[in-house]
C-alpha positions as CSV (number, residue, x, y, z in Angstrom):
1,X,6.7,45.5,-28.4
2,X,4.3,45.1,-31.7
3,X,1.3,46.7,-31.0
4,X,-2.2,45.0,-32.0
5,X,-0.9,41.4,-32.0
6,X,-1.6,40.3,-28.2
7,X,-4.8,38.8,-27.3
8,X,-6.7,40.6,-25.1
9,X,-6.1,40.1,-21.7
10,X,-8.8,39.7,-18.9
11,X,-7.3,39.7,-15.2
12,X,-10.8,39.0,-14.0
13,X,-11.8,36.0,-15.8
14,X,-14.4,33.5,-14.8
15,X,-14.0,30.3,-14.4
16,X,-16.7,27.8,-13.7
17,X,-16.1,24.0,-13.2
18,X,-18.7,21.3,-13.6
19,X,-19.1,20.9,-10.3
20,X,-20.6,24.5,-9.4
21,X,-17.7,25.9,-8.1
22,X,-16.5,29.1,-9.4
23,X,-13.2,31.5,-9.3
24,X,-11.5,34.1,-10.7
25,X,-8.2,34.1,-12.7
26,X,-6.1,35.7,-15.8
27,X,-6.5,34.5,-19.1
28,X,-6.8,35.7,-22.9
29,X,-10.7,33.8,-22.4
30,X,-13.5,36.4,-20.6
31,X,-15.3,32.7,-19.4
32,X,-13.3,29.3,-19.0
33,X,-15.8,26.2,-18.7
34,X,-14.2,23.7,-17.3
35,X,-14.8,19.8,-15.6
36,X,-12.5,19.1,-13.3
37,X,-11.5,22.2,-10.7
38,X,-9.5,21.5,-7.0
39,X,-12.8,21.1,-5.0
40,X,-13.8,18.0,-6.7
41,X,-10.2,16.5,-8.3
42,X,-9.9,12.6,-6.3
43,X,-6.7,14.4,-5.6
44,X,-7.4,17.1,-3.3
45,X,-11.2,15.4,-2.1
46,X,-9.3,11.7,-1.1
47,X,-12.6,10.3,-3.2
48,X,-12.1,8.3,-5.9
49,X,-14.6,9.7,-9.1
50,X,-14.7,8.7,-12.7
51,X,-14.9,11.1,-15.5
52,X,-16.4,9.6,-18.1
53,X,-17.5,12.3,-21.1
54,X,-17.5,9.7,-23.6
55,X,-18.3,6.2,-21.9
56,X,-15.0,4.7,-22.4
57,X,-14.9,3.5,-18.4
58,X,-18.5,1.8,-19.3
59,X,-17.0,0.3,-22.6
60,X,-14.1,-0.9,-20.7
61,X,-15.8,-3.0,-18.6
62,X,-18.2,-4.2,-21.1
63,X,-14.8,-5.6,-23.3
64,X,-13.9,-6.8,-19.8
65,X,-16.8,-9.0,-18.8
66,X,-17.0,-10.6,-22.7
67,X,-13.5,-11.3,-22.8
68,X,-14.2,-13.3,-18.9
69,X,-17.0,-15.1,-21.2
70,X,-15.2,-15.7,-24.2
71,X,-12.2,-17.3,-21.8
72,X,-14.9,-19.5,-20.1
73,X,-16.2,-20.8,-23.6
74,X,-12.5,-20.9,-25.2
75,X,-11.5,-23.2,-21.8
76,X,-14.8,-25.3,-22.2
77,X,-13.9,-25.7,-26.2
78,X,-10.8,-27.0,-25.2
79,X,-11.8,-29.5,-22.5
80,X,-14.0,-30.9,-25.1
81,X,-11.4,-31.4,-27.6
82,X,-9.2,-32.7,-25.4
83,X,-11.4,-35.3,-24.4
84,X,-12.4,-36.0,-28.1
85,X,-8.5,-36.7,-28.7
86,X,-8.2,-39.3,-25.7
87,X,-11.3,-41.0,-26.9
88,X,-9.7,-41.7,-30.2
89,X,-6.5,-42.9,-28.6
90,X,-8.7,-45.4,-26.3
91,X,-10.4,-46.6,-29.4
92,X,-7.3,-47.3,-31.6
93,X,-4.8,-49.5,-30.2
94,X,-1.1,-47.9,-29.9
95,X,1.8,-49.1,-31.8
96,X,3.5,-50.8,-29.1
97,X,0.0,-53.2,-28.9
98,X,0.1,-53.9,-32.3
99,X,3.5,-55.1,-32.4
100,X,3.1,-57.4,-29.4
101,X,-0.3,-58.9,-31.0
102,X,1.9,-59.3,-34.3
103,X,4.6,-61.7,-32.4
104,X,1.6,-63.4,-30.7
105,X,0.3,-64.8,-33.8
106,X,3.4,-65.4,-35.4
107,X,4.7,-67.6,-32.5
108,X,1.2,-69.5,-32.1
């Protein structure tokens, strides 16, 4: 084995979770930070938690609830047009009545 190209090793290092709890481990680190630990994972606790550092859950449901708007608006926008495009088709008469009025006045 090389010597002086290992990390130190400390068998007694400290690790501390955001939660408050604390316990001892190995590592190459004296102090480990950490923010998740087994005391207060949903996995081991049976609670469901969000850990959000950086706000994308709250950002998620922000682009959530505008898309629900923008769908509302889009469907409204729509309804709209579509009743802009049967009012033009009550207003001008179809093909089929312009033929028949066409044989009308050439009979009379």
């Amino acid at each position: 084995m090389k010597l002086n190209i290992h990390p130190q090793w400390y068998p007694e290092a400290q690790v501390t979770c955001a939660c408050g709890a604390t316990f001892q481990t190995g590592s190459t680190l004296p102090a480990i930070r950490v923010e998740i630990c087994s005391m207060c994972h949903p996995f081991f606790t049976g609670q469901q938690k969000f850990v959000d550092t950086l706000g994308q859950v709250d950002r998620f449901i922000k682009k959530t609830e505008v898309s629900k708007v923008k769908q509302e608006e889009r469907k409204k926008i729509l309804e709209a047009r579509k009743l802009r495009v049967e009012d033009k088709k009550k207003d001008r008469p179809t093909l089929k009545d312009l033929l028949l009025q066409a044989r009308k006045q050439v009979s009379s």
